[in-house]
Residue, then its C-alpha position, 0 to 999 in steps of 0.5 A: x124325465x129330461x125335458x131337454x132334447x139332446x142330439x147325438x142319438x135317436x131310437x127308432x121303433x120299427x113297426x111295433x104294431x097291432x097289426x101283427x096281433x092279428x096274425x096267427x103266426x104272431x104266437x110262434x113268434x120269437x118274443x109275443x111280449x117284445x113290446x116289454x122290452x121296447x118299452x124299457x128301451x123307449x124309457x130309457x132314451x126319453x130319461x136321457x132326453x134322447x129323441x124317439x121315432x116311431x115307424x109303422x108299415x102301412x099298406x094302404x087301400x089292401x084291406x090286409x092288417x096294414x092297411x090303416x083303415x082297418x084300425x092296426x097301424x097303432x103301437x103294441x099295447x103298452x107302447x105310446x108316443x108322447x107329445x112330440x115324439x116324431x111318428x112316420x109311416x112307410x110303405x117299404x121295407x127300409x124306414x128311410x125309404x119314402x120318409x123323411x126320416x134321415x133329413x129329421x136325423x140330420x137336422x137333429x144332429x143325430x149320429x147314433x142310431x138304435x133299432x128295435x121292433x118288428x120284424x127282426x130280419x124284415x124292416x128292422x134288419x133292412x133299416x139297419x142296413x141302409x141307415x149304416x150305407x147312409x153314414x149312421x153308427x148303427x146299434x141292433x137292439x136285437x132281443x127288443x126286436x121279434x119275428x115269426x117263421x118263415x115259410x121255405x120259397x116255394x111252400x105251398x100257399x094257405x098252410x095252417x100254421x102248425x103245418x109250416x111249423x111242423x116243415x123242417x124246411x121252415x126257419x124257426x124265429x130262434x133261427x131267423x134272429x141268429x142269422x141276422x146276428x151274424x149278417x149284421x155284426x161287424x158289418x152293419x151295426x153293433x148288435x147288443x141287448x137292451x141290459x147292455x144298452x140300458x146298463x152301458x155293460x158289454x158281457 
């Protein structure tokens, strides 16, 4: 492994944590095993001495499994930041929102910027989005990303998950994951998979 810091490119890792093991719609979610394809990413950044940023959504004083007392605000098992790889936690959406995420890009001299993590539409979709306004060349590691499904607006609240599953109103993860591939291509980002990433081979 490289021991040299290169600037030009960074991975975020975007709220890959425990805490959504503890949820019930963590197993129909798109990827259970997403940490996997993280951790093929995280490597592959590392090997090329390229900077990785870990983001972990918090919401402290909740009691929900974001909140950091409850001992979930750490990486999927499997992931682990090494010594020096910048750690930050947010409390919004976006990664750059309250963070000093893009005065460490800037000041690393990082213009390129790879997404993955959780959950695809939510926080790794919304910090694509605002790390492309802020001048980024951004790319959406899109099957290094995972998310759950989501309820129609309005569903009635306490439902089991096999009953928003079984809601042809409820968008399925599969879906979820198409849409954000629309809205981001060519507009946002370049979306791509983590062998076109790795191997540097567009299909």
């Amino acid at each position: 492994m490289s021991t040299e810091i290169r600037t030009g490119a960074a991975l975020l890792v975007v709220d890959a944590q425990r805490s959504f093991l503890q949820r019930e719609s963590w197993s129909a979610s798109s990827d259970p095993e997403v940490a996997v394809r993280i951790g093929r990413l995280v490597d592959h950044f590392r090997e090329r001495g390229r900077r990785v940023v870990w983001v972990m959504h918090t919401e402290p004083g909740t009691g929900s499994v974001f909140d950091p007392v409850r001992g979930f605000v750490e990486p999927l098992p499997g992931l682990a930041p090494t010594a020096g790889e910048t750690r930050l936690t947010k409390t919004a959406h976006s990664a750059f929102t309250g963070t000093d995420l893009r005065r460490l890009l800037t000041g690393w001299g990082v213009r390129e910027v790879t997404v993955c993590g959780v959950r695809t539409e939510q926080c790794c979709e919304t910090t694509t989005r605002m790390g492309s306004e802020l001048g980024f060349a951004m790319t959406f590691a899109v099957d290094a990303t995972a998310t759950e499904p989501i309820e129609a607006p309005g569903a009635a609240p306490g439902r089991s998950l096999r009953e928003v599953l079984d809601d042809p109103a409820t968008l399925l993860p599969r879906d979820v994951v198409t849409r954000t591939v629309y809205a981001l291509s060519g507009r946002f980002a370049e979306v791509r998979t983590v062998d076109q990433i790795v191997t540097g081979k567009l299909e």
